[in-house]
Structure formats: C-alpha cells, structure tokens
C-alpha positions as CSV (number, residue, x, y, z in Angstrom):
1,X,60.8,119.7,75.8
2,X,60.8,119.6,72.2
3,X,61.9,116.0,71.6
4,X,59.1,114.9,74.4
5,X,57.4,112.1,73.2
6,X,54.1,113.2,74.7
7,X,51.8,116.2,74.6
8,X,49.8,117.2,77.2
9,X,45.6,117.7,76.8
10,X,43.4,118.8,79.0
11,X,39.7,118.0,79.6
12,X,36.9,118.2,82.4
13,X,38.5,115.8,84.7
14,X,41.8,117.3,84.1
15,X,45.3,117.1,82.1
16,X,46.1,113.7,80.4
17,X,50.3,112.4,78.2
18,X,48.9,111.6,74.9
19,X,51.9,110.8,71.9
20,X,53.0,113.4,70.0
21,X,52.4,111.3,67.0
22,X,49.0,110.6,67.9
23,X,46.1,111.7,65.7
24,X,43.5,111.1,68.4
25,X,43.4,113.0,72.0
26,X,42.2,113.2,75.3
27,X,38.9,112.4,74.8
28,X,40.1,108.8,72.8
29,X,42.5,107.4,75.1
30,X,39.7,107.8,78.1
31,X,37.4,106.0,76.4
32,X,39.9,103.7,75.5
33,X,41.0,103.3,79.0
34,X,37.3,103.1,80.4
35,X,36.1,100.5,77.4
36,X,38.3,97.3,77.6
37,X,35.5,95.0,76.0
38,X,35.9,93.2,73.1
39,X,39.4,94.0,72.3
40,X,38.0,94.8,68.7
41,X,38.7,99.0,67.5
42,X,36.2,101.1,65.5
43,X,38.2,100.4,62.9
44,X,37.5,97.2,62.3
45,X,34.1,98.4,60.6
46,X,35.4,101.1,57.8
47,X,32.3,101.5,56.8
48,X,31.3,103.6,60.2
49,X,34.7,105.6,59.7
50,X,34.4,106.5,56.4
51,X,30.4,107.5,56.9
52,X,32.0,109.5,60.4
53,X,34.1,111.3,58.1
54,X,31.7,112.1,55.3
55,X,29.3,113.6,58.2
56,X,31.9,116.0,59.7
57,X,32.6,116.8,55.9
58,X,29.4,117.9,55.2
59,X,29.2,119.7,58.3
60,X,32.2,121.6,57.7
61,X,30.9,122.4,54.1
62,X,27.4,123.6,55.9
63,X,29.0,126.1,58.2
64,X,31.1,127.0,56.0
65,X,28.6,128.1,53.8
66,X,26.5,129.8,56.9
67,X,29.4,131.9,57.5
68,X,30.0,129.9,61.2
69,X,33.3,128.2,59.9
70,X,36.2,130.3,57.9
71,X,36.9,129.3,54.8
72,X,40.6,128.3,55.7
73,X,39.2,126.2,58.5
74,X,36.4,124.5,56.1
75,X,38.7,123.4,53.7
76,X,41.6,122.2,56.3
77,X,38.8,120.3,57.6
78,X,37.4,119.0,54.3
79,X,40.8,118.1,53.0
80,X,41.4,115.7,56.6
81,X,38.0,114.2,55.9
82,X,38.9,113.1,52.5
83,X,41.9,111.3,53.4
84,X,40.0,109.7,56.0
85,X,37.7,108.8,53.5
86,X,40.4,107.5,51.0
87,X,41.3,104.7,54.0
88,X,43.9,106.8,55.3
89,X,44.5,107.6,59.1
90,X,41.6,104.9,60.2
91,X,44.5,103.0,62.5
92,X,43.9,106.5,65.0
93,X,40.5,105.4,65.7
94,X,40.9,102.9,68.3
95,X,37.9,103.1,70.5
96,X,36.1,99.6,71.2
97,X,32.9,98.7,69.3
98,X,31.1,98.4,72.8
99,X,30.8,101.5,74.8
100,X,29.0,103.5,76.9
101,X,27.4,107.3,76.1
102,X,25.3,106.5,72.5
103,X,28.2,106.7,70.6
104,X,30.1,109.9,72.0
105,X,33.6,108.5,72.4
106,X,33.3,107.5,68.8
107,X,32.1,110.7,67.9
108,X,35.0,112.3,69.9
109,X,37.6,110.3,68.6
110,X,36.2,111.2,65.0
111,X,36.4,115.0,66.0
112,X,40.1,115.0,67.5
113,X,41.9,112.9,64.4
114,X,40.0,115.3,62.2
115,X,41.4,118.3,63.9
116,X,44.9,117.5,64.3
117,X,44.8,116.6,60.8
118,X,43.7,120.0,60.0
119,X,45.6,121.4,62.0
120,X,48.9,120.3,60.1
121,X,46.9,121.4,56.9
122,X,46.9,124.6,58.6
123,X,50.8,124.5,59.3
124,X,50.4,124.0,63.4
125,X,51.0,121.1,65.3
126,X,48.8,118.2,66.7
127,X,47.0,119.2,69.6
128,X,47.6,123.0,69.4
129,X,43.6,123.5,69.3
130,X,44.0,127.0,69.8
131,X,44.2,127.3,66.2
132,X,41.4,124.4,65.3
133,X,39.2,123.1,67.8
134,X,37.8,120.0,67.7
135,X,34.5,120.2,69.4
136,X,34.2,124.2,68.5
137,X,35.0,123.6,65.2
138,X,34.7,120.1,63.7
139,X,31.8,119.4,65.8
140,X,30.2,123.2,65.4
141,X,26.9,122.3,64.7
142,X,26.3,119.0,66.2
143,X,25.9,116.7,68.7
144,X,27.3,113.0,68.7
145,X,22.9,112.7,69.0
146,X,22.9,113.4,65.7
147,X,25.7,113.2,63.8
148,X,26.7,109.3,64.9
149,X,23.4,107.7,64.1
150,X,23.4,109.4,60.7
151,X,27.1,108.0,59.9
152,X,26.0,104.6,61.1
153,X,22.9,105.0,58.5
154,X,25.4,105.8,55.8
155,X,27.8,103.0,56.8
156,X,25.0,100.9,57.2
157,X,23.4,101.8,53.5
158,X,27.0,101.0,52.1
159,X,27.4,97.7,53.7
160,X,23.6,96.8,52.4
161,X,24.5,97.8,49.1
162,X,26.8,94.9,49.0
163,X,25.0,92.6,51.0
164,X,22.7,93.2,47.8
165,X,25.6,92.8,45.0
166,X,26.7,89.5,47.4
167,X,22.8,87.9,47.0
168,X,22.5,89.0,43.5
169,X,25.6,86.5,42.3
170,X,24.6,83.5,44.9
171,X,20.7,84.1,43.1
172,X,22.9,84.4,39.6
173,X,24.3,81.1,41.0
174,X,21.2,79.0,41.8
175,X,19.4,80.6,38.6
176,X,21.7,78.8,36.4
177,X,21.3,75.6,38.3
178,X,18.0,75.6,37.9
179,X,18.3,76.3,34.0
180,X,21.1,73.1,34.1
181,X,18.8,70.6,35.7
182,X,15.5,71.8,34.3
183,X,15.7,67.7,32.5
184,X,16.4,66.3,35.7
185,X,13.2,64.7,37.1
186,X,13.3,63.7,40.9
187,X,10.5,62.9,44.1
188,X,9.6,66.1,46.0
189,X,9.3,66.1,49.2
190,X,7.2,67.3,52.5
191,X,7.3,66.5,55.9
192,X,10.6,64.6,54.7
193,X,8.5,62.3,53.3
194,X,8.2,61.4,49.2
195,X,5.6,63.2,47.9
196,X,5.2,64.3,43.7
197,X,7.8,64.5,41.1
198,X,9.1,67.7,40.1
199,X,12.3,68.8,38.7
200,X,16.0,69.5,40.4
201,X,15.5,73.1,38.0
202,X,12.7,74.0,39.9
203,X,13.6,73.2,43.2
204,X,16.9,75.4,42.7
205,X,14.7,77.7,40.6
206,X,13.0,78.3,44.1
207,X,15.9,78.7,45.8
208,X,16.7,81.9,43.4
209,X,12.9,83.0,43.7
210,X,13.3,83.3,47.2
211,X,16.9,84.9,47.4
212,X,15.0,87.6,45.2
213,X,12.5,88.6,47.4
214,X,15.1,88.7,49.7
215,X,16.4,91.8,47.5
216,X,14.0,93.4,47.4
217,X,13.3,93.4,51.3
218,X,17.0,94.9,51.8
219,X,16.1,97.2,49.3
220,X,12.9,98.5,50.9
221,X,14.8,98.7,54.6
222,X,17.5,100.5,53.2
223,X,15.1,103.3,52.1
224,X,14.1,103.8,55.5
225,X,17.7,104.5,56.8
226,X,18.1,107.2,54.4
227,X,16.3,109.4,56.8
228,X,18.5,111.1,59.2
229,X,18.5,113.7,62.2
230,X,21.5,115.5,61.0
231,X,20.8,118.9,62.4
232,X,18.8,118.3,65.7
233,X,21.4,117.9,67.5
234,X,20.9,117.1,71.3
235,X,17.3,116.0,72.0
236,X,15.9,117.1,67.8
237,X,15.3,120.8,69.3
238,X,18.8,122.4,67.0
239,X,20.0,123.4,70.3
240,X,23.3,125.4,68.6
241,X,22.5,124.5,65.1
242,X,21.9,127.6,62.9
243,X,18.9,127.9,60.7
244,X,19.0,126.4,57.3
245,X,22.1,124.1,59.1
246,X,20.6,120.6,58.6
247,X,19.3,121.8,55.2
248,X,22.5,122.3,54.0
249,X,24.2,119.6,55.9
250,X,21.9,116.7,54.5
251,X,22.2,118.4,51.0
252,X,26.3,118.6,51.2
253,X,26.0,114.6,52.8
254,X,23.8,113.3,49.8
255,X,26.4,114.7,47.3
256,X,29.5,113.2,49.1
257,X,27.8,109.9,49.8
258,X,26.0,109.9,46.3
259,X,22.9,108.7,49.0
260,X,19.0,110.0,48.6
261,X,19.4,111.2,51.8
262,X,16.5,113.3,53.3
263,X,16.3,115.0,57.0
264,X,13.6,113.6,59.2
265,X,10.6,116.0,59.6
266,X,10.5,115.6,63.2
267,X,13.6,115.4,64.3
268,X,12.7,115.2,68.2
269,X,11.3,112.0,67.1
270,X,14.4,110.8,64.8
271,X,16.3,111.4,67.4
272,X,15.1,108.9,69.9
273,X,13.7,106.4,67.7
274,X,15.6,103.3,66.0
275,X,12.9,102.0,64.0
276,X,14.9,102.1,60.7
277,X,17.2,100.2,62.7
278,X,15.3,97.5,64.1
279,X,13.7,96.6,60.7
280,X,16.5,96.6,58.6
281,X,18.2,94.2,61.6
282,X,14.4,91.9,60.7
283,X,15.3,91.8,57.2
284,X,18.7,90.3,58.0
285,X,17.1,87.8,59.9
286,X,15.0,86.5,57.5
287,X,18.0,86.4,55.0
288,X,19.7,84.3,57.3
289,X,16.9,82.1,58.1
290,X,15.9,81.4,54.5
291,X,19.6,81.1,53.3
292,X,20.0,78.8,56.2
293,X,17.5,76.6,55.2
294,X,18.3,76.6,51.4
295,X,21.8,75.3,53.2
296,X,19.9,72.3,55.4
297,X,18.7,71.6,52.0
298,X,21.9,71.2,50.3
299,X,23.2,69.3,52.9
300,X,20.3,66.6,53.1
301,X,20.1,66.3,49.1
302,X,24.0,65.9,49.0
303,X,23.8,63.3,52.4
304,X,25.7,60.0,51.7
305,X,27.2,59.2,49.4
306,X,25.6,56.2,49.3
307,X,23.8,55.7,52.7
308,X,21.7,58.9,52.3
309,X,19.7,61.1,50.0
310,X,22.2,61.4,47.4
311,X,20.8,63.2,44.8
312,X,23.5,65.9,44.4
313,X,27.0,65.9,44.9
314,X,28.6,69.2,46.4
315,X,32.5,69.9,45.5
316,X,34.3,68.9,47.6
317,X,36.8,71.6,48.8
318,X,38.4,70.2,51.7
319,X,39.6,66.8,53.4
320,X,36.3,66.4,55.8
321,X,38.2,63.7,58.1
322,X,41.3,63.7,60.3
323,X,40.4,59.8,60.9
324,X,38.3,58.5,58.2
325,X,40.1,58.6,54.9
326,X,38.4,60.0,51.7
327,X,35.7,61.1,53.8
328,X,34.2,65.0,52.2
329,X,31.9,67.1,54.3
330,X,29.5,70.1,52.9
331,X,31.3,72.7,54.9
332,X,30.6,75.5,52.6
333,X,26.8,75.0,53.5
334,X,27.5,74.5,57.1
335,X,30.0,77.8,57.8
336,X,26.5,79.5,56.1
337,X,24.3,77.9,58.6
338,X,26.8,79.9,61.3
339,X,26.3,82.8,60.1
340,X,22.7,82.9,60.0
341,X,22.9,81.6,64.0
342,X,25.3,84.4,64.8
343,X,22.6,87.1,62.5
344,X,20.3,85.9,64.5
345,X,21.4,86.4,67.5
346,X,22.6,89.9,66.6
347,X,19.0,90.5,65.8
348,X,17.9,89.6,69.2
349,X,20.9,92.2,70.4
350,X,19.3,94.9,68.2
351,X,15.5,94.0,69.5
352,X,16.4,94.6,73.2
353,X,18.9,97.4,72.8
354,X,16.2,98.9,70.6
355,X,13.6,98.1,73.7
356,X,15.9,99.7,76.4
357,X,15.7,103.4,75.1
358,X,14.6,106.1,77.0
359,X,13.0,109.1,76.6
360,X,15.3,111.2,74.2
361,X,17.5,109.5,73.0
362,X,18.7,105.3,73.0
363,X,22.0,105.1,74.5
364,X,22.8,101.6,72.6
365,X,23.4,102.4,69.4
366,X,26.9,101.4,69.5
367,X,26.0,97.5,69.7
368,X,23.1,97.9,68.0
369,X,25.5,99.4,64.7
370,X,28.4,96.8,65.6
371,X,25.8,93.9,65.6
372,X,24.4,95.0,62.1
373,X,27.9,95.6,60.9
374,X,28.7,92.0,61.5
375,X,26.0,90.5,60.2
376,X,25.9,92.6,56.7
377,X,29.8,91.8,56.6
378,X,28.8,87.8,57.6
379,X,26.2,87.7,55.5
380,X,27.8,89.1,52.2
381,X,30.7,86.8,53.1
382,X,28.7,83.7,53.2
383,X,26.7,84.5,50.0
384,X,30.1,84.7,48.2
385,X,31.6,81.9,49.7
386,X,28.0,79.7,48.6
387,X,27.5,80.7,45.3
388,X,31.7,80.3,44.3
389,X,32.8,77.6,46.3
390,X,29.4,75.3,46.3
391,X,26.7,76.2,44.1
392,X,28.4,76.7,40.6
393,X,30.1,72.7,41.2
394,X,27.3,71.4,42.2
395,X,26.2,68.3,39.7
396,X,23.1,65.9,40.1
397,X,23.0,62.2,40.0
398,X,20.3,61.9,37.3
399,X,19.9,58.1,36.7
400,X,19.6,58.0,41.4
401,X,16.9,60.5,40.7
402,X,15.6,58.9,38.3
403,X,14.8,55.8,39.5
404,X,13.6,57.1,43.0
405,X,10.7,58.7,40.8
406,X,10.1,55.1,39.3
407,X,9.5,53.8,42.5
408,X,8.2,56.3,44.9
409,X,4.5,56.3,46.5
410,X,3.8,59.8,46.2
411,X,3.1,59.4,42.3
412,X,0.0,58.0,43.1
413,X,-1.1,61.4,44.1
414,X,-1.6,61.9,40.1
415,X,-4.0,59.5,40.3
416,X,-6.4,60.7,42.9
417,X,-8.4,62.6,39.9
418,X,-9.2,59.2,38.0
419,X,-9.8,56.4,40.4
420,X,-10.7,58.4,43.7
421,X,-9.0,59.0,46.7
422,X,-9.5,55.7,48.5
423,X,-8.8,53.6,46.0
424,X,-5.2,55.2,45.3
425,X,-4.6,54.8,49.3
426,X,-5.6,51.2,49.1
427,X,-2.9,51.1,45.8
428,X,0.2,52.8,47.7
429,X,-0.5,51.3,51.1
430,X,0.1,47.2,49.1
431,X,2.6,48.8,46.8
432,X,4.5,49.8,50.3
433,X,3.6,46.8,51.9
434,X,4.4,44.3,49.2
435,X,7.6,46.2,47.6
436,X,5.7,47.0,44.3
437,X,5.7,49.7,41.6
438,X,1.8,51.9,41.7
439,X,1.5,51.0,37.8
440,X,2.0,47.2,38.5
441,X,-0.9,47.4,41.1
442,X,-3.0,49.7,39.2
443,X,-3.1,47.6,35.9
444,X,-3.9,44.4,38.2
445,X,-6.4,45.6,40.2
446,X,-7.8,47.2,36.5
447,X,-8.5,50.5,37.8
448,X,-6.8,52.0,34.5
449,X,-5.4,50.6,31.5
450,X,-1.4,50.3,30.9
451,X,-1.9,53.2,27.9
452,X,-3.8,55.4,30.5
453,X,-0.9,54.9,32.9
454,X,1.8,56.3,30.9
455,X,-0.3,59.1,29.7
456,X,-0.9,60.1,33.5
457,X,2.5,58.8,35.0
458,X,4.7,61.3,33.0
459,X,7.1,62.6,35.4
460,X,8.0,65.0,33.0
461,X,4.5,66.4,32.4
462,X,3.7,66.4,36.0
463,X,6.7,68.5,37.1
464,X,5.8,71.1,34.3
465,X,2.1,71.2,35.1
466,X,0.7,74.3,34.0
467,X,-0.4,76.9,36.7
468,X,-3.3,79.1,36.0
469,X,-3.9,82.2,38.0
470,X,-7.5,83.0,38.6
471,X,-8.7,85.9,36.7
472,X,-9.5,88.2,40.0
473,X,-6.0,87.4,41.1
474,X,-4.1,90.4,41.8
475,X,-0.2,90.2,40.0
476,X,1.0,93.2,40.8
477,X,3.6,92.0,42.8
478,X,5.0,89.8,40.0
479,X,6.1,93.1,37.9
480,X,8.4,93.9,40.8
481,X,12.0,93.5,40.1
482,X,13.4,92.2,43.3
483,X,16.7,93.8,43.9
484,X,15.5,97.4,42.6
485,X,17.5,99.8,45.0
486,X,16.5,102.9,45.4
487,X,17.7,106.2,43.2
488,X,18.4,103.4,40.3
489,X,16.1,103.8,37.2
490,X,12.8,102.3,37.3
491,X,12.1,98.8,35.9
492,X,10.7,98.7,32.2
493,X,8.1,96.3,31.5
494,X,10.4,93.9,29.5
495,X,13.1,93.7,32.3
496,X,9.5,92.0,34.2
C-alpha cells in the first residue's frame, strides 16, 4: 500500500519491515537487533562517519573513472557522500560501537544510507535497489576488510590533529607560566623530600618541555596511519578490485581528506596487521600518563591552604564541599587524572584486541577504533579544560616559597664542592636536629666565611646554573620542533 509505513528488504536470511523513511536497511537493523551493547550509536564518533563517507566517495570517483560505475551513478553517489560529510544524515547510522564481524555492519549501514540517498538523487525511492545497489554499487570495489580500517585511519588522523591543536594551547599555557614565575625562587624536590632550589618558571617550563615531546610523538604515530589497504579488499589479494583501483582510490581519498595518504605495499599484510594502531593507542598512553602526573603535581603544590605544600594556588571554579563551608578542591586537575585512567585502560583494550587476531584479518577493530576514539576525544577535552580553567589562573605564593628556600636542608647540597661531603652531612643533620639555618652552622663551625656564604647560597644563581653540553654530545634532537605534523612545511633553523 502506498501510505505503508514500512518497506520490505530482503537479505540471506530472508525478508525484513524497515520504515519507509529510513535511510538505513536490512543489513542495519539486524545488526542493530543482534548488538545491544553499549547503548551508544556509530554516531556518536563523527569522525568514523565522516571518514566512512569520504572512503565510499573516493570509491565511487575510482570506478567511476575505470569505467565500472556510470557516470549518473558516480555522481548520485558522490553528491550523498558529501552531505554526509557536511554532518548531514549521521542520525541513520545507528549501529553500536561494539560489534561483531571486523566492522561489516558498520560498513553496511554506511553502504545502504548512501544508496538510498542516491537513489532519491536519482529520482527513485528508498530501497528500490534495482536502480542503485548498495553492495553492487557503493561497495563495488571493496570489502568492509578494507575500506573500514582505512575510514577509521582517517577518522583517527582527524581526531589526532586536534588532540595536537588541544596540547599545543595547554603547552601555550604552562609556557607562559613558566615565563611569569621565572623570579619565583622555591626548594625542589625528589623522593618528596627537599632537595635544591630552582625556580616555579622552570618547573612549569618542564611541564611545557614535556607536553612538547608529546607532540611530536602523536605526530610521528599519525604518519604511520596514513598507510592504508584501500584496494585489497578481502584478505589484500584485490579479489574484485580492478587494476589501477586502489591507485586511484587512495589518490581520489588524499584529495577529499587533504591526507598524505599512501596504499600499503603489501596489502595482504596491511590487511591483517594493526600495528599503526597499537602504537598510536602507546602514544596516548604516555600522554595520559605524563599529563597525569603534571596533574598529581598541581595538586600537591596547590595542597592546603595552609596545612600542606602551598606553594600555588589553583582557581577555584567550584564550591568543593557540600559540608564544609569555603572549602575549594583542584577538580580541574583531578577530572584530568580520569581521563588518563580511562586512556589507559583503553590502551590495554587496544593491546589484547590487537593480540587476538588471526590469520587474515583482526576481527576487533571495532573496540579497538571506539577505544582510541574516546581517548583522543577525552584527551583533547582534558587538555582544554587544564590549560583554560586551571593553568592560565594559577598564581604563586612567592614570600611561602621564599622562605621554605631560606630554611630548607637540601641547600647544603651547594656546598658539597667546598667543605666535602661529610662535613655538609654533619651540617644539615644539627641544622635538622637543632631547628637551625645551614649558614648559622656553617659560619660557627668556620667551615666558610659569612661573605663566601652569600656568594654560594644564591638561590637565584643556583636555580640558573649554567648547563654545558659536552662537546661529543649529539643535539640533533634539540633542532626538532615538537609538534611538526606531517605535509606542513619544514622547520627553519630560526623557528629552532
């Protein structure tokens, strides 16, 4: 009947009601039926549907040119993958984010909202595949073997790129802390124990020094992923792919995606292995790890505010107490130090769905893309949320830190050079015995005169020592400019 609200499909297990106004099909609502896991849709990670579209794009555009796909089916094609690609129709992909089959429900569900797109391009109605087919035609060419782990690389590169933008402003962030407190003498620290001065600047200095390397890490990773299998379709033998199709395709997917995309030289191999994967999922570890520690950090100098360290005061953003009044709580630092437990565990996902693979071809790569999905989006997220509502408030409590260098031990390290070793233990073990400064000690026991003191005891001096690389030391590494992503112009020796 013509004012049915359901269409009937058909597939391998037989006939299936799917709504008339549906963009998906058959294929879609079994998975959807089979997969009721986390309650969370394809959908949820743009990214994938975006790259998903671009891929059957530049497939479309490859046959196209091969003389496999009509021109009027090409373009009908092309014109539903741009929309898709402009955020449109992305509520039609509704498959969960766990599933069985490596990815093929995802792939299918891509395939059928395509087609019936085109297919009202083309003037028919959804689901009249007669006309546009979407496994004959928007999947000529492929297999989900193929084509899904090279949209998860592009959604994957996409995501990374802002991970990258995200670490470059919290780096931005602790840079110009360290310029604001490079004045601001205080007692380092090891083992949490006092140990030399050194300045708040350099210790948030650090902080950016290490977010850097970070950079350029994610940078490196994201090279790797820009090799893809596009064209090998089943097991990397191009099994129904014509000659001079991943060429093409690859070509067609680097323009669209503006990615240096290149195709695999062995695409047997690309096809089974998730390498790229498994070190780019490493990298976000480490992120997390060292931006979780930069965040125990915050928290311990900001501790108090007047029965622990105290030498930093975070802003405060929220009311930290429901029962004690005026209470504030670093919570920016603390939803950080989440994330990198949840990134981490996501990388542990990764390792053993990485490990489970078999011959051919990994059937995981759905939770393997949904875990580094999350922690790319997490970890951009948490970057942001550090560097705009913690890092750029943050102010120092200069006259605390100043008189915890005054009276710490650990300057007596300075001394080491000009009365020996044991005589500046015997010095700091009465000064923390009796209560007294090192320079009262020192000057009593006339192991250096009160002039010699200050000249050695300048805090300032001895937080700016001068470091001297040896002459066979290799510094190649300190021209690199972390955060260089590849297909950007080279470096020039004055950005180093």
């Amino acid at each position: 009947m013509a004012d049915d609200p359901f269409r009937t499909e058909h597939d391998l297990l037989g006939d299936h009601a799917v709504p008339c106004a549906a963009y998906y099909g058959i294929h879609t609502l079994r998975a959807v039926q089979n997969f009721p896991i986390t309650g969370t849709a394809i959908s949820s990670h743009p990214d994938l549907i975006n790259a998903l579209a671009a891929v059957k794009q530049a497939a479309a555009m490859a046959n196209r040119d091969l003389g496999i796909l009509d021109a009027r089916k090409a373009a009908a094609i092309i014109a539903a993958c741009e929309e898709i690609r402009a955020g449109r129709l992305h509520d039609q992909f509704l498959v969960d984010v766990i599933q069985g089959g490596a990815g093929t429900s995802t792939n299918m569900n891509a395939n059928e909202v395509i087609a019936n797109r085109a297919l009202e391009y083309l003037g028919h109605l959804r689901g009249d595949h007669a006309h546009l087919h979407p496994l004959d035609d928007v999947n000529a060419g492929q297999s989900t073997n193929d084509a899904y782990p090279t949209a998860v690389k592009v959604a994957l590169h996409w995501a990374a790129n802002r991970l990258l933008e995200a670490m470059a402003t919290l780096r931005s962030a602790f840079e110009s802390k360290g310029e604001e407190f490079a004045d601001v003498v205080k007692t380092g620290r090891t083992q949490l124990q006092d140990a030399v001065p050194m300045t708040l600047g350099q210790e948030f200095g650090a902080y950016a020094v290490t977010l850097r390397e970070d950079e350029l890490r994610l940078a490196e990773a994201c090279e790797l992923i820009c090799e893809i299998n596009l064209g090998g379709t089943a097991v990397g033998t191009a099994l129904n792919a014509a000659p001079r199709y991943a060429t093409l395709a690859c070509r067609h997917l680097g323009d669209i995606t503006g990615l240096p995309l290149r195709t695999a030289p062995d695409l047997v191999e690309a096809t089974q292995d998730v390498g790229a994967f498994v070190q780019l999922s490493g990298v976000l570890k480490r992120i997390a790890v060292k931006l979780s520690k930069i965040c125990n950090d915050l928290r311990l100098l900001s501790s108090g505010p007047r029965a622990g360290l105290g030498e930093i005061n975070i802003p405060a953003v929220q009311a930290g107490s429901s029962i004690m009044p005026g209470k504030v709580n670093p919570v920016i630092p603390e939803v950080v130090n989440q994330i990198a437990f949840n990134v981490i565990g996501n990388d542990v996902t990764v390792t053993l769905a990485a490990e489970a693979g078999q011959l051919q071809l990994n059937a995981f790569e759905p939770v393997i893309a949904h875990s580094m999905f999350q922690s790319l989006t997490q970890l951009g997220a948490g970057c942001l949320a550090l560097a705009d509502r913690c890092v750029v408030g943050i102010t120092a409590n200069r006259d605390h830190l100043r008189s915890t260098v005054r009276n710490t031990i650990g300057i007596v390290t300075a001394l080491t050079r000009h009365i020996g070793y044991e005589q500046a233990t015997a010095v700091a073990q009465e000064a923390l015995a009796a209560g007294r400064s090192i320079p009262d000690i020192v000057v009593e026991r006339a192991l250096l005169s009160s002039a010699e003191l200050d000249r050695i005891l300048q805090p300032e001096a001895l937080a700016r020592a001068e470091i001297r690389q040896p002459e066979s030391c290799d510094n190649t590494s300190q021209k690199l400019i972390v955060g260089h992503r590849p297909g950007s112009p080279a470096p020039t020796q004055a950005d180093s």
